[in-house]
N, CA, C and O of each residue as an XYZ file, in Angstrom:
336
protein
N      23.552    -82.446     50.114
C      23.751    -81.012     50.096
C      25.235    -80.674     50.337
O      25.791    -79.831     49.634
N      26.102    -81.543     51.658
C      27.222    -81.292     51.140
C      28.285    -81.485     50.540
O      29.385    -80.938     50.461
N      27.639    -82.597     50.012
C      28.678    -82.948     48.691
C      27.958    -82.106     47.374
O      28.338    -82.563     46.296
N      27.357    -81.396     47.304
C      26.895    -80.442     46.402
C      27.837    -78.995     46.750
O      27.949    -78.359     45.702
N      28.423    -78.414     47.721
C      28.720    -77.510     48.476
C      30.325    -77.861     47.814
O      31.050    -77.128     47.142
N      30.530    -79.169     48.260
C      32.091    -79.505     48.296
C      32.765    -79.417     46.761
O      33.838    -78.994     46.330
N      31.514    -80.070     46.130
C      32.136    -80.500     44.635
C      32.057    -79.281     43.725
O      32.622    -79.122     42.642
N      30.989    -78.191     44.583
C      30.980    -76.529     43.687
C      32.762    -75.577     44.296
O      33.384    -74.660     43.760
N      33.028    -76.362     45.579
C      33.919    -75.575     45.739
C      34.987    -76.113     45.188
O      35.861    -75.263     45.021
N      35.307    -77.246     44.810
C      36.553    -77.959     44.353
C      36.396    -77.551     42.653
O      37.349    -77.790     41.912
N      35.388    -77.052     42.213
C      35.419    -76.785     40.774
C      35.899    -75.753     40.856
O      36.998    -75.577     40.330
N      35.369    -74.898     41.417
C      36.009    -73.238     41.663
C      37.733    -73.234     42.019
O      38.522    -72.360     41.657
N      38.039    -74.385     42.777
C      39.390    -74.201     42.827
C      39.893    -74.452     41.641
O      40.401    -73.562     40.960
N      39.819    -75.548     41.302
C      40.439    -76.135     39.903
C      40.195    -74.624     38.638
O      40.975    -74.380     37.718
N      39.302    -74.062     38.869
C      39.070    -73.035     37.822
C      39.818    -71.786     38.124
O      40.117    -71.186     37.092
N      40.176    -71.263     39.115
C      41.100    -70.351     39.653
C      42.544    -70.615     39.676
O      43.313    -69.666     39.519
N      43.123    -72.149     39.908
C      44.157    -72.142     39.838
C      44.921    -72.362     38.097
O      46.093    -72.081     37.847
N      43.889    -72.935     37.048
C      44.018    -72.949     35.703
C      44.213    -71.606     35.456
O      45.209    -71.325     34.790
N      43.425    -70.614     35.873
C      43.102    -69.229     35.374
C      44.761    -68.913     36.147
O      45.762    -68.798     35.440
N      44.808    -68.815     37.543
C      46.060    -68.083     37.860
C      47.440    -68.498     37.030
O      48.175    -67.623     36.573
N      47.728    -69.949     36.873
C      48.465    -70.169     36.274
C      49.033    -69.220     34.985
O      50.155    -68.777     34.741
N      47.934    -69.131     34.383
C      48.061    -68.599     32.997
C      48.477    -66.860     33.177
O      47.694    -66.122     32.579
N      49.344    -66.325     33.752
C      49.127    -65.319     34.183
C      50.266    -63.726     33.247
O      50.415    -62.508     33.346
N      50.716    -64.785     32.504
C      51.632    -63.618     31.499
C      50.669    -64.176     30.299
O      50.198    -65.293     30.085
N      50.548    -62.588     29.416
C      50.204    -62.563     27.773
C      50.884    -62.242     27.051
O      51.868    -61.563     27.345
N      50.640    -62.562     26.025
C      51.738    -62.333     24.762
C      50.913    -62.005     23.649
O      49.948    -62.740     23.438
N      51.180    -60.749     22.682
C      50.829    -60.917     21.142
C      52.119    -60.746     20.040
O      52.784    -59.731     19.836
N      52.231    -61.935     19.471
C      53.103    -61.693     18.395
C      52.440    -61.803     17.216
O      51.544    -62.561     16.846
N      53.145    -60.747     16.586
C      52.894    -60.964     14.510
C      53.863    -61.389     14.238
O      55.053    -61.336     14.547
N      52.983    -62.007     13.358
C      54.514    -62.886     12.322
C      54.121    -62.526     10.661
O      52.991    -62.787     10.249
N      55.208    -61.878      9.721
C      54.638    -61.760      8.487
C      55.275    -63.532      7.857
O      56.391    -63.962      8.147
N      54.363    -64.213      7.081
C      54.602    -65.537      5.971
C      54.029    -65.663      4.959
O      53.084    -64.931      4.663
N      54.358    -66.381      4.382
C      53.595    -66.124      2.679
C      53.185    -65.419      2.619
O      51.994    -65.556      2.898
N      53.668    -63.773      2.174
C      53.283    -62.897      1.867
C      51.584    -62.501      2.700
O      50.647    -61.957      2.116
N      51.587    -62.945      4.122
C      50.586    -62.500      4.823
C      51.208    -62.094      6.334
O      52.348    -62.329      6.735
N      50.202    -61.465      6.996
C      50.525    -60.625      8.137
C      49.635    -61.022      9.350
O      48.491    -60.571      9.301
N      50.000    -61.894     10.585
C      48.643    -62.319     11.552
C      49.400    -61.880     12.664
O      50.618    -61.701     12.631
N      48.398    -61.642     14.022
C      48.716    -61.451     14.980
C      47.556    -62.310     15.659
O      46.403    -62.532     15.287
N      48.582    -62.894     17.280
C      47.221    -63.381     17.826
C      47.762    -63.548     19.348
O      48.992    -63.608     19.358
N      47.123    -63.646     20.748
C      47.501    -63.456     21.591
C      47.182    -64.774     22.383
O      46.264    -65.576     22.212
N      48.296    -64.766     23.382
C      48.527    -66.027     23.853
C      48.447    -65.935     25.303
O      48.515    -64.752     25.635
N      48.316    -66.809     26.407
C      48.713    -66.518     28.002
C      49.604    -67.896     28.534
O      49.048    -68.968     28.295
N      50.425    -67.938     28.966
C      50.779    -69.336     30.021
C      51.463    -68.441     30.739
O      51.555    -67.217     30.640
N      52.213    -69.687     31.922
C      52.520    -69.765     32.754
C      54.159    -69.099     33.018
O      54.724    -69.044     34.111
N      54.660    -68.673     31.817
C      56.171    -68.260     31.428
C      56.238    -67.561     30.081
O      55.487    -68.003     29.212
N      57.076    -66.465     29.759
C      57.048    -65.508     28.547
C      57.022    -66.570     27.586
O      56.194    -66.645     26.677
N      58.095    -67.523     27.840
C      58.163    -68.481     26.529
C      57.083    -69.022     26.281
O      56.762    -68.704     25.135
N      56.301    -69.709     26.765
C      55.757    -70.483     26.622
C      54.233    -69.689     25.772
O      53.653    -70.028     24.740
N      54.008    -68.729     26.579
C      52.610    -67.668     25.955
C      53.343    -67.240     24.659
O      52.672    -67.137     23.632
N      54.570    -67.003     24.636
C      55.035    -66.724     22.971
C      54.988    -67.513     21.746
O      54.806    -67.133     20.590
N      55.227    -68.922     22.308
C      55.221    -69.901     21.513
C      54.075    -70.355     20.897
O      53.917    -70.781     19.753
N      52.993    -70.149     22.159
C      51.514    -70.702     21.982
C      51.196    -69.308     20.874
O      51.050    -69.603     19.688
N      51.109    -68.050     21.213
C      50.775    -67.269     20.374
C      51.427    -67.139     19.192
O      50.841    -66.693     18.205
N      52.890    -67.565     19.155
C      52.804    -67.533     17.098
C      52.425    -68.881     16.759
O      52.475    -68.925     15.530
N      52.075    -69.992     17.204
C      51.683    -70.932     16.732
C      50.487    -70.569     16.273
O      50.188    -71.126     15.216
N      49.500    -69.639     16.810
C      47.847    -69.546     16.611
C      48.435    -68.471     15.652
O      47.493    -68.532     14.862
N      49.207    -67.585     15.129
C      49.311    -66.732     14.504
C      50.078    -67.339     13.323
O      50.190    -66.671     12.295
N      50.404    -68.085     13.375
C      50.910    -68.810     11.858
C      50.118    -69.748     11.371
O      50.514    -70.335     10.364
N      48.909    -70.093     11.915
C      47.897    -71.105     11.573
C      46.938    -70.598     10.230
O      46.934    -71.286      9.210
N      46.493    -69.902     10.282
C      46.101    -69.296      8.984
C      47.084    -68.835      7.547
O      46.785    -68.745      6.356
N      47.673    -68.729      7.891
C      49.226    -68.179      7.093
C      49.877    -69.320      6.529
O      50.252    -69.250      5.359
N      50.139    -70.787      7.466
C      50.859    -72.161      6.773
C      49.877    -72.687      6.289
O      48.685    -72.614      6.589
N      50.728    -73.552      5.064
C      49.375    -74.866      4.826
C      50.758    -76.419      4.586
O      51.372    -76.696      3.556
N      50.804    -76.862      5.456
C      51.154    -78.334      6.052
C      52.015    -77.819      6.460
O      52.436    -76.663      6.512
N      52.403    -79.101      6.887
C      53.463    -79.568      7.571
C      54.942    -78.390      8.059
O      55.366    -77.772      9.036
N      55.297    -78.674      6.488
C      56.809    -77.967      5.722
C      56.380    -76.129      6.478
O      57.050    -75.712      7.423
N      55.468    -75.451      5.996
C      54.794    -74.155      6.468
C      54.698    -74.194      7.851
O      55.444    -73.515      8.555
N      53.869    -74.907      8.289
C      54.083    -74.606      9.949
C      55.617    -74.833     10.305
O      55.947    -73.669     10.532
N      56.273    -75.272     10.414
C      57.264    -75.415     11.082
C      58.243    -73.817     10.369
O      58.831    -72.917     10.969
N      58.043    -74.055      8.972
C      58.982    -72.495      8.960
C      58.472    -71.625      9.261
O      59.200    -70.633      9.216
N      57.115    -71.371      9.707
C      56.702    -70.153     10.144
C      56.826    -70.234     11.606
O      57.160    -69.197     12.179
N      56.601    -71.360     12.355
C      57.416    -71.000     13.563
C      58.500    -70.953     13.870
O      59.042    -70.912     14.974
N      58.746    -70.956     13.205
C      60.652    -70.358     13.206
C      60.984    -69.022     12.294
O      62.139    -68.688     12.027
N      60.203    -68.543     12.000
C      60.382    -67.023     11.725
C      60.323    -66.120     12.626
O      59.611    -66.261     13.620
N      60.971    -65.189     12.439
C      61.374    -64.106     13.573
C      60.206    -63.303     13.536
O      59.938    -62.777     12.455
N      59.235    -63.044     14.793
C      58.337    -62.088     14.726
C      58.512    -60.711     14.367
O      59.561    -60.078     14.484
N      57.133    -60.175     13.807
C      57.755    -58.978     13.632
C      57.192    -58.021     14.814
O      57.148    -56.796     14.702
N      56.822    -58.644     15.813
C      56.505    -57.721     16.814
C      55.852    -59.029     18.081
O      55.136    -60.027     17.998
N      56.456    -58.439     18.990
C      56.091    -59.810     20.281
C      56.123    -58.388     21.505
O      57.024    -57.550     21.499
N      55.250    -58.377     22.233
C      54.837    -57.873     23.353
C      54.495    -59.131     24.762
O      53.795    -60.143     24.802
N      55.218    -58.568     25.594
C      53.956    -59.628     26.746
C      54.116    -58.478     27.755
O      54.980    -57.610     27.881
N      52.869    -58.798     28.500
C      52.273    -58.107     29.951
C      52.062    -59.194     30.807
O      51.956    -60.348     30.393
N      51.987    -58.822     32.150
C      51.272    -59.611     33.265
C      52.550    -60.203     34.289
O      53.640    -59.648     34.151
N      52.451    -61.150     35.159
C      53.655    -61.624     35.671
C      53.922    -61.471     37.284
O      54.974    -61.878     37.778
């Protein structure tokens, strides 16, 4: 029973401190090949939730290799973050 007690509370930590971590959001659009995505991101630093979010926002938009990389390197056309 209390290693049932212990191992519910050590999950809960591990799940609160993942969650706190993540504590700034970001949505950027990016227009590429003549398409338009937005998608929203969270980590631990502006950069980092920015990066993660045009990566998920250029994923539909590239196709290989050559595409992803120039679309993450296109200048958004709109980047917001909250939280912090």
């Amino acid at each position: 029973m209390v290693f049932l007690i212990a191992a519910a509370l050590f999950v809960g930590y591990l799940a609160y401190s993942t969650v706190r971590s993540q504590r700034l959001e970001c949505e950027v659009c990016v227009a590429f090949n003549g398409g338009q995505r937005c998608a929203k991101a969270s980590g631990p630093t502006e950069r980092a939730a920015r990066e993660t979010a045009q990566t998920a926002a250029c994923g539909p938009l590239a196709r290989g290799m050559d595409q992803t990389i120039g679309c993450g390197r296109t200048e958004p056309i709109k980047a917001t973050c909250t939280g912090g």
